[in-house]
N, C-alpha and C positions, 0 to 999 in steps of 0.2 A: 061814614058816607054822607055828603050832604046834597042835594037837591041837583046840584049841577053832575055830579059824578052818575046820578040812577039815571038822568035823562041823558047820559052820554051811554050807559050799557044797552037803554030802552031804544035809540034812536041806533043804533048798534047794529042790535034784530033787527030792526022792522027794514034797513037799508039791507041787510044780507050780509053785512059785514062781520054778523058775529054770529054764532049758532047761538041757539037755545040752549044747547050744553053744557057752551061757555059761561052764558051769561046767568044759568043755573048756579055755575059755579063759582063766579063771582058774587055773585047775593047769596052766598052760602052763608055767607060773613058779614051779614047787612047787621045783625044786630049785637053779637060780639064773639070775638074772636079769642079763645083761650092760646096763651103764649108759653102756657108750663106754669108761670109765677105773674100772672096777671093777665086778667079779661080786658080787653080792649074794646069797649064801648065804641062801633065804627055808628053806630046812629043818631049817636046824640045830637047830632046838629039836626039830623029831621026831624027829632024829638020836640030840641030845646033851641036850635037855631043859633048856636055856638056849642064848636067840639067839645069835647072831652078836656078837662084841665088836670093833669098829674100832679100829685101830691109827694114831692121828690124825698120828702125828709122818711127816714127807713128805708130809702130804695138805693142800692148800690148805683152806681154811672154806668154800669155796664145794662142794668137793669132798667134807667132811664132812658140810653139811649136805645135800646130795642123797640120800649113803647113809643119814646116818640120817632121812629123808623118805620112803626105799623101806623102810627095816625099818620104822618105826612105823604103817607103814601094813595089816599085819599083827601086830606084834608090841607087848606090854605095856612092856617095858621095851630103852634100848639103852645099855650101855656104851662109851665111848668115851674111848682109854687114851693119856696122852704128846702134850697138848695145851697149848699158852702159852697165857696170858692175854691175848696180842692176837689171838688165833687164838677163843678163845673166845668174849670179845667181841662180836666178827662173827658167831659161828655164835647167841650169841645176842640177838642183833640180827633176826637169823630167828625163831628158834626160842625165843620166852622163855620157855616152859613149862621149861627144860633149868636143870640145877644145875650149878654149876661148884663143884669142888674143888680149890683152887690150890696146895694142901700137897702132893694127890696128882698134880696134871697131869689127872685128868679129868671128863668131861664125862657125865651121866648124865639119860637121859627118862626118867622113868616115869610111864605113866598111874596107876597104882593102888599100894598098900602094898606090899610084900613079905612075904609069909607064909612063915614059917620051915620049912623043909622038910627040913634037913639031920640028919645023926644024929651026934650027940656036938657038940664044941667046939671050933673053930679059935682055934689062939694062932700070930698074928705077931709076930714080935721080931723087933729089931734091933738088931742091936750099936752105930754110929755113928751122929752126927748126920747126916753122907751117904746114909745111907742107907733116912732116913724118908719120903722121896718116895718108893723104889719100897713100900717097907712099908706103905704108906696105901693106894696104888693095891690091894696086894694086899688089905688087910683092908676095903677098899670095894667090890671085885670079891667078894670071900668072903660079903662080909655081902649085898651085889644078888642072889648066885645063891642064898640064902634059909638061909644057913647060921648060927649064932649063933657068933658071932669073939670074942675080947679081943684088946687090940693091947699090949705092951712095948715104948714105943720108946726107944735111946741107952742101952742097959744098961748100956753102959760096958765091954766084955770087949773087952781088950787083947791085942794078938797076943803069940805067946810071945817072939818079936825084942824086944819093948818092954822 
């Protein structure tokens, strides 16, 4: 749940459009929601001021697309980090509106743009070609939470043993 969803329950009530009940019932699940095989963190955006990011690698597609089925259901955008291409696949077999990034391993919803929100410039570098999978995920997660990134990938800087 983040900021814009509580002041839509809250302005809700107070117009008569929604009972107390209801809206009891809706903040049942403000701070997580158990799904059988995974808690759903619906608050970390009023926490942390960026949702919930799924950690896909161990998670079935079936398993991924449910959580991200419960955040979007609430939430603008969901990261989803250290996913295959056949795992992807599937989840967008579901879910087509989803972009897959095969360089980074992940999987990203968003309903809407991203408006840059951060202060100053993130630079990811990376020394090796190994090591531009995790450096993509980074500077694709940097740039979603609304930050303006450059990326340096394979700069070439050799250990001192070489």
């Amino acid at each position: 749940m983040n900021k814009e969803s509580l002041h839509r329950i809250l302005q809700s009530v107070a117009t008569g459009k929604t009972s107390v009940d209801n809206a009891a019932k809706a903040l049942t699940n403000i701070s997580f929601e158990n799904i059988g095989f995974a808690h759903i963190d619906h608050n970390r955006s009023l926490r942390k001021g960026f949702p919930e990011v799924v950690f896909g690698e161990g998670k079935t597609a079936e398993q991924v697309i449910r959580i991200v089925e419960k955040i979007i259901e609430e939430e603008d955008l969901v990261l989803v980090t250290r996913v295959s291409q056949n795992k992807a696949e599937t989840i967008k077999s579901h879910l087509p509106d989803i972009e897959y990034h095969q360089d980074a391993r992940m999987v990203i919803f968003k309903k809407n743009e991203i408006s840059m929100q951060g202060k100053g410039e993130i630079l990811v570098l990376s020394a090796g070609t190994s090591d531009i999978p995790v450096a993509k995920e980074a500077y694709l997660t940097a740039k979603n939470m609304g930050n303006q990134v450059e990326a340096i990938f394979d700069v070439g800087v050799a250990g001192i043993h070489r």
